[in-house]
Every structure is written in structure tokens, then in C-alpha cells.
C-alpha positions in Angstrom: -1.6 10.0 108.3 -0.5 6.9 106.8 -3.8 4.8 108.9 -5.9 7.7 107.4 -4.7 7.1 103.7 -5.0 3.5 104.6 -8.6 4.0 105.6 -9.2 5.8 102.4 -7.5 3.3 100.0 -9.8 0.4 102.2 -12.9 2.4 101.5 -12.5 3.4 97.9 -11.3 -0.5 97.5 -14.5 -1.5 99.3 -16.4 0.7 97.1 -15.1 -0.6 94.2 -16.0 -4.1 94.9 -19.4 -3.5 95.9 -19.6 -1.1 92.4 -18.7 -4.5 90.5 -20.5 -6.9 92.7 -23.7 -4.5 92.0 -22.8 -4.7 88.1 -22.3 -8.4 88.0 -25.7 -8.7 89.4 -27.5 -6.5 87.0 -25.9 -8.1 84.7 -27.1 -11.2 86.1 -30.3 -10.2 86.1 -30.0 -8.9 82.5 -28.8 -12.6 81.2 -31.8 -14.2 82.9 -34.5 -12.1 81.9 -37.2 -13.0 81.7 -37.5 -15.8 84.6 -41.2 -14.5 85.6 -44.3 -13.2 84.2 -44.0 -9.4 82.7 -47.1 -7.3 82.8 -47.8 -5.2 80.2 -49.8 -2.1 81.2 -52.9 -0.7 78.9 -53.3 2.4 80.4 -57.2 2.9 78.7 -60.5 0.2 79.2 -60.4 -3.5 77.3 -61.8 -3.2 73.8 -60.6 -0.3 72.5 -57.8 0.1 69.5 -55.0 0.0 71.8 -56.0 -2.4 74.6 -56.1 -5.0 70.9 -52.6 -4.3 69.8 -51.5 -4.9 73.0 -53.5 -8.1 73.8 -52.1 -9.1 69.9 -48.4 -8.2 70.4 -48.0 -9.6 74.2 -49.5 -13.0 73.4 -46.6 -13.1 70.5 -44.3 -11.7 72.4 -44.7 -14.5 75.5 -44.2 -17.2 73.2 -40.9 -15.6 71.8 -39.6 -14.4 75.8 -40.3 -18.0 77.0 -42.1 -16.4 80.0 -46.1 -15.1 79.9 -47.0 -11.5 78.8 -49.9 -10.5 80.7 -52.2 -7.0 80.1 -53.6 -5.3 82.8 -56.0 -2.6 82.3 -55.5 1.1 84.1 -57.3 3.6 82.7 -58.0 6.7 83.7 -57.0 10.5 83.5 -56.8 10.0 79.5 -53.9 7.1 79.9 -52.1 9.3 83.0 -52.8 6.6 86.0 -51.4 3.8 83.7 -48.1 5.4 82.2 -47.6 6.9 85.5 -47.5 3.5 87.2 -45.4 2.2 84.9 -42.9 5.4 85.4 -42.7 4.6 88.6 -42.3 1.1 88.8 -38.9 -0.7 89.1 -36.7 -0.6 86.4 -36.7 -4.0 86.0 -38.4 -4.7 82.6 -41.4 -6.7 84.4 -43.3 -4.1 84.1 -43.7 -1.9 80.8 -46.3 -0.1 79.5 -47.9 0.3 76.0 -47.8 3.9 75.6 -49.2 6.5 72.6 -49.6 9.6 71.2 -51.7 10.6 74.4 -49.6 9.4 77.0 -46.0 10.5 75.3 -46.8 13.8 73.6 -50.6 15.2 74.5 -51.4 15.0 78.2 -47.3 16.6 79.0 -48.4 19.4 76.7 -51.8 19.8 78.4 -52.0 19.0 81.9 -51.1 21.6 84.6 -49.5 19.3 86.7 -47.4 16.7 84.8 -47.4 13.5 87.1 -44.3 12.1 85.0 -41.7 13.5 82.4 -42.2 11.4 78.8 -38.7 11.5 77.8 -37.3 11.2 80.7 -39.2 8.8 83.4 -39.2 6.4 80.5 -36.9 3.9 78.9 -38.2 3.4 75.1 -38.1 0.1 73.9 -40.5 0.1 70.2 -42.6 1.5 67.9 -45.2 -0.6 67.6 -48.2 0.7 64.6 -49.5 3.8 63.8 -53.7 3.8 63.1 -55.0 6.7 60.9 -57.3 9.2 61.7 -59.8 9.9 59.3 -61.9 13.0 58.6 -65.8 12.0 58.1 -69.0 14.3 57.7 -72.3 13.4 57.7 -73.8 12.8 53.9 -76.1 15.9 54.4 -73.4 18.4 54.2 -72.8 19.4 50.6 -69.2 18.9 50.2 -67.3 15.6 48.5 -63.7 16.4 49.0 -61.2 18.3 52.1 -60.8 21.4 49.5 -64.5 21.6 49.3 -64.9 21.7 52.8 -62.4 24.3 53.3 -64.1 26.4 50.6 -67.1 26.2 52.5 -65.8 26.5 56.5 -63.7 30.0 54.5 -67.2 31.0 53.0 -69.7 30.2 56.3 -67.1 30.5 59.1 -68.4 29.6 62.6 -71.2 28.2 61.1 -70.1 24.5 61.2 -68.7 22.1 64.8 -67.0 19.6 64.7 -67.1 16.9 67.2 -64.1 14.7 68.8 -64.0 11.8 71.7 -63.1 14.3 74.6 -60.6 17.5 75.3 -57.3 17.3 74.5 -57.4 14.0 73.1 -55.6 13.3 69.6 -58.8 13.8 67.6 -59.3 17.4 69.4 -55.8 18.1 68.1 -56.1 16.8 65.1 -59.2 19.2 64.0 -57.3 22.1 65.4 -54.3 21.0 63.7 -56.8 21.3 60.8 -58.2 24.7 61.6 -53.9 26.3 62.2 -53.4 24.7 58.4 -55.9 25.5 56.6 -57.0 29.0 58.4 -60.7 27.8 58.1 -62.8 28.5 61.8 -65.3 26.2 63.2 -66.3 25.4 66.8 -65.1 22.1 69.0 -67.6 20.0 70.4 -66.3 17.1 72.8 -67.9 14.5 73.7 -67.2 11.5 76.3 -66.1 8.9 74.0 -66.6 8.5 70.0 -69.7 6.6 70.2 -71.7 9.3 71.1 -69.9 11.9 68.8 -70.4 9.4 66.0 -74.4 9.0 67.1 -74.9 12.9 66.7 -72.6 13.1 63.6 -74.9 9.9 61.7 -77.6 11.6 63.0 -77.2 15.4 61.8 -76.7 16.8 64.9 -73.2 17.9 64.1 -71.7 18.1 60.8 -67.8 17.4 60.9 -65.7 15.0 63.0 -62.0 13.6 63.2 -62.2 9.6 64.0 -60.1 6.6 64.3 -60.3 5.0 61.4 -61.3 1.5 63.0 -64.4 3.3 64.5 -65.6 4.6 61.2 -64.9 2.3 58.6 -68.4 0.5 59.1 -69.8 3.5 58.8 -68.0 4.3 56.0 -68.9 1.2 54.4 -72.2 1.8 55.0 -72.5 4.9 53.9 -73.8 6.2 56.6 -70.7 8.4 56.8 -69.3 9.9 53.8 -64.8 10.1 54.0 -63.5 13.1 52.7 -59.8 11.8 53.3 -57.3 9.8 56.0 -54.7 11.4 58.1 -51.6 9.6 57.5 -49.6 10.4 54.7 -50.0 7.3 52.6 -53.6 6.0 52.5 -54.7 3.4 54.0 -54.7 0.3 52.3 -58.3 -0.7 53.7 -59.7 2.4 51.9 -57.9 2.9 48.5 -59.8 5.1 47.4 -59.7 7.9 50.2 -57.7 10.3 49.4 -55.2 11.4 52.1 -55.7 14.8 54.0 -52.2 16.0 52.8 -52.9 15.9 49.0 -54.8 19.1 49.7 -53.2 20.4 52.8 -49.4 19.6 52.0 -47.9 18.6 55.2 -50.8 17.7 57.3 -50.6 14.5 59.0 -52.2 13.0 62.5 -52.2 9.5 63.8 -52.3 7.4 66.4 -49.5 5.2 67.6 -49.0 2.4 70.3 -45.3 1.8 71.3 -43.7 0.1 74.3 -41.8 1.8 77.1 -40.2 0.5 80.3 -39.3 2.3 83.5 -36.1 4.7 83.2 -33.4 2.9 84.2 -34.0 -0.3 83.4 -30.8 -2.0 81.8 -30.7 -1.5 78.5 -29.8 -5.6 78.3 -33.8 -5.7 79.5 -34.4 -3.1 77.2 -32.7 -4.9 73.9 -34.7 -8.2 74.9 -38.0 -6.5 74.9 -37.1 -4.9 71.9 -36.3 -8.1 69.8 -39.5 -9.7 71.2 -41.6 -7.1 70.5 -40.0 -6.8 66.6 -40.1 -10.2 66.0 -44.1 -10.5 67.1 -44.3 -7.9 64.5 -43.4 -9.8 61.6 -45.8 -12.7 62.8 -48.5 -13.7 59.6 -51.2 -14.0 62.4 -50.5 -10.4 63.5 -49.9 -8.6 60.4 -52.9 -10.1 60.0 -54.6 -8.9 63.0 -53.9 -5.8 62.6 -54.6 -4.9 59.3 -58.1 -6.0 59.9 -58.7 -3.0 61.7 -56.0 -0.5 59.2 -53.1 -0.3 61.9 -49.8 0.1 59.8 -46.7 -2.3 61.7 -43.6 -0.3 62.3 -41.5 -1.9 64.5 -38.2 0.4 65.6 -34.8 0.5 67.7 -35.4 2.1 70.9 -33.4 5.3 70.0 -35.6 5.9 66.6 -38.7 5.4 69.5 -36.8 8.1 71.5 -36.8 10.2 68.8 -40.1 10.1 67.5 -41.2 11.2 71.4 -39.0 14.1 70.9 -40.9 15.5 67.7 -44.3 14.4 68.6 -43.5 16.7 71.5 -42.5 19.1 69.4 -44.5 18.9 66.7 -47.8 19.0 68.8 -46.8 22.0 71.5 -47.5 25.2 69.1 -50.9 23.6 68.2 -51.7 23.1 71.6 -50.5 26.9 72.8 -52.5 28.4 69.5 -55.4 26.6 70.9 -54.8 27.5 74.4 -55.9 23.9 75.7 -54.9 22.9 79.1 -56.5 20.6 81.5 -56.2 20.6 85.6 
């Protein structure tokens, strides 16, 4: 009895140590990180809104860590293949991933099978910018404002489409977020990408579309496109006098928004270094600059206010996208 509590005391001793050894380590690791090049995972194709606040943020954010900030590009399955790489890499905060309103609150709510959990497969490190959406028509339609479109959707319903970059992406939602609000009717057209949506909408072959604002502004410069109000709840600073969505429809807002996310797990040491580099390249002239060239609004948060914000975009989105009955294989 007494080699057999002997045993036990040894073992849980043994335990112990190798418990402590294993935290030392980690914490090791923690003190030192970064000593090696961290990849930072786009999970769409070079070019677009996010793939530039990433490149922006991760060359600023190298210079502050001391150690190179690389962005890989993997897109596919509307963000899916890159946030789920990143979900399943190791928690060691070489690899994190610049994750949005797709990744972290759309494709859980939409797709059958859910390759990762967004709250929890993921550590949250900051909120990066949120870019507005923007609701444009084509100049032919006879309406200058959101209230007289209502009026008119209420008066003709079915009559008009609108168009979006694809199903069940944010600009879907947001014109169905629209629709729920306003109890106006009109039918979804997607298309595979916004440059072709935007072709037909310039060229009268649909009437009404939601947009990025980056992707219209030319447009709407141009007058070639006419703005009948952002998505945000301020507007945006690049287009003073667009009204915002929600001065007619109180409470409506959409947007998109980039933030940064790192494998569960990974120590939240890792986590609190990302988190000051990523804050500090925030507050950089050169990419304030950079991004309000193309009417992205900086943020910057703690990684629980990130957390948080998953939580209710999760939330907020889910009775839209039951009401609409949208779900993807």
C-alpha cells in the first residue's frame, strides 16, 4: 500500500513537473514571438477590398513585430478554404487569418455543412475597418431618394430585381435585410462577381443593386450610377452628401468588415502581441491614408470587443437568413 501511494505521489509529482516544464515553454515561446515570418491568410483573390487592407496592415505590422508579415492568397468557397486553414492550423500565432463578415457570420449561417465553428475554432485578435455598402440604381429609374424607392417597390411590387456579387454573400443579405425592413418585394438576381452585376445595372438590364462602396464610387462620380444612400450609420466621409440608409429606415445598417483572427488556442501572450501590432499599424498616417482612399472606416479593438462583435453579427444576421430561407451545400 505504501509503494502504491508512493507510485501515485511519484506520478502526480512527475505530472506536475512536466505541467510546468510545458508552461515555461509556452511561455517561452510567447516571450519570443515573433522569431520567424507570420503568414497572414486572405481567404479571397489579390485585388479585391480585403486582400488591400490586408497587404496595407501586414506590411505595417512587420515593421512594428520586427519579423516579415507575408499574405497568401486562398480563396475559394466564398472565404471557407482560407478561414478554414487557418482554424486548423497550429495555435501558434504564425499563422492568422484576415477574416470578415463572410467568413465569421454569413457562410456559418448558410452552409449545410459548417467546416469550422467562428466563435469557437478561432482566437480573435482585432477589428480592423468596416467598408460601407452602398445602395445604387441605375439613372433611368424615376426615384431620387430610399423613401422614394420604397414608395415605388410598395406601389409596383415584383416588378423591380435587384442584383448582388453572388448568393449568400453580404450584398445578398443586405438587399434582403432591406426587403424584412422596409416590407417592400423585389426579386434577387446574383451574379458571379460585381463587375458583371454592375455592367447590367449601368446598362439597364437591372434596376437596383447593393455594392461596396469602393466598387461604385467611380461610378458614382461619374454619374453613371445615381446613390440613393450608404449603409453604415454615419456617412461616409468620401460622399458627404449621401445620405445614410438609416435616416429613412431607422435602424438599418450593413457593412463590411476585415478583422484578424488566429487559431483557437494560441496563447493569449501571441494573441496580445498581434493585437498591439495590428492597433498600432492602424494609427499609421500612411495607412489612414490608404484606406480612406478607398472609404474603409479604421477601428482597431481589444480581442474581447472582436469576440463580441462575432457574437452579434451572428446574431444579428441569422433571422434574415431563415426569413429568406438561404442555404448553400
Amino acid at each position: 500500500m505504501k509503494h502504491s501511494a508512493f507510485t501515485r505521489r511519484a506520478a502526480l509529482a512527475l505530472a506536475g513537473s512536466a505541467l510546468t516544464l510545458m508552461s515555461l515553454g509556452s511561455a517561452v515561446q510567447a516571450q519570443n514571438f515573433p522569431n520567424n515570418t507570420v503568414t497572414l491568410v486572405v481567404p479571397f483573390a489579390a485585388g479585391g477590398s480585403t486582400d488591400v487592407v490586408g497587404r496595407v496592415v501586414a506590411q505595417k505590422m512587420g515593421e512594428i513585430l520586427g519579423q516579415q508579415v507575408v499574405v497568401e492568397n486562398v480563396a475559394g468557397a466564398g472565404g471557407n478554404l482560407g478561414a478554414d486553414r487557418v482554424a486548423r492550423a497550429e495555435p501558434d500565432g504564425y499563422t492568422i487569418l484576415m477574416g470578415t463578415v463572410a467568413t465569421h457570420a454569413l457562410n456559418p449561417l448558410i452552409l449545410k455543412t459548417k467546416p469550422y465553428d467562428p466563435e469557437k475554432d478561432f482566437s480573435p485578435v482585432s477589428l480592423l475597418v468596416v467598408v460601407p455598402n452602398v445602395l445604387v440604381v441605375n439613372p433611368q429609374l424615376p426615384v431620387n431618394s430610399v423613401q422614394e424607392l420604397i414608395d415605388l417597390l410598395k406601389k409596383e411590387p415584383d416588378k423591380y430585381s435587384y442584383a448582388s456579387s453572388g448568393n449568400g454573400t453580404p450584398l445578398h443579405l443586405s438587399g434582403e435585410l432591406f426587403k424584412s425592413m422596409t416590407g417592400t418585394t423585389m426579386q434577387h438576381v446574383p451574379y458571379k462577381g460585381a463587375g458583371p452585376a454592375l455592367n447590367d445595372l449601368i446598362g439597364n438590364q437591372i434596376s437596383i443593386m447593393f455594392d461596396n462602396l469602393p466598387s461604385s464610387s467611380g461610378h458614382i462620380k461619374g454619374k453613371t450610377l445615381k446613390a440613393l444612400g450608404v449603409t453604415t450609420k454615419e456617412r461616409a466621409p468620401s460622399f458627404p452628401d449621401v445620405p445614410t440608409v438609416a435616416e429613412t429606415v431607422p435602424g438599418y445598417e450593413t457593412y463590411t468588415w476585415n478583422a484578424l483572427f488566429a487559431p483557437a488556442g494560441t496563447p493569449p501572450e501571441v494573441v496580445a502581441k498581434l493585437n498591439e501590432a495590428a492597433n498600432t499599424a492602424l494609427k499609421d498616417p500612411k495607412v489612414a491614408e490608404r484606406m480612406k482612399e478607398f472609404s474603409a472606416t479604421i477601428v482597431g479593438s481589444t480581442p474581447e470587443d472582436l469576440g463580441k462583435h462575432v457574437t452579434a453579427e451572428l446574431a444579428k444576421w441569422g433571422p434574415v437568413v431563415k426569413d429568406a430561407n438561404i442555404q448553400m451545400d
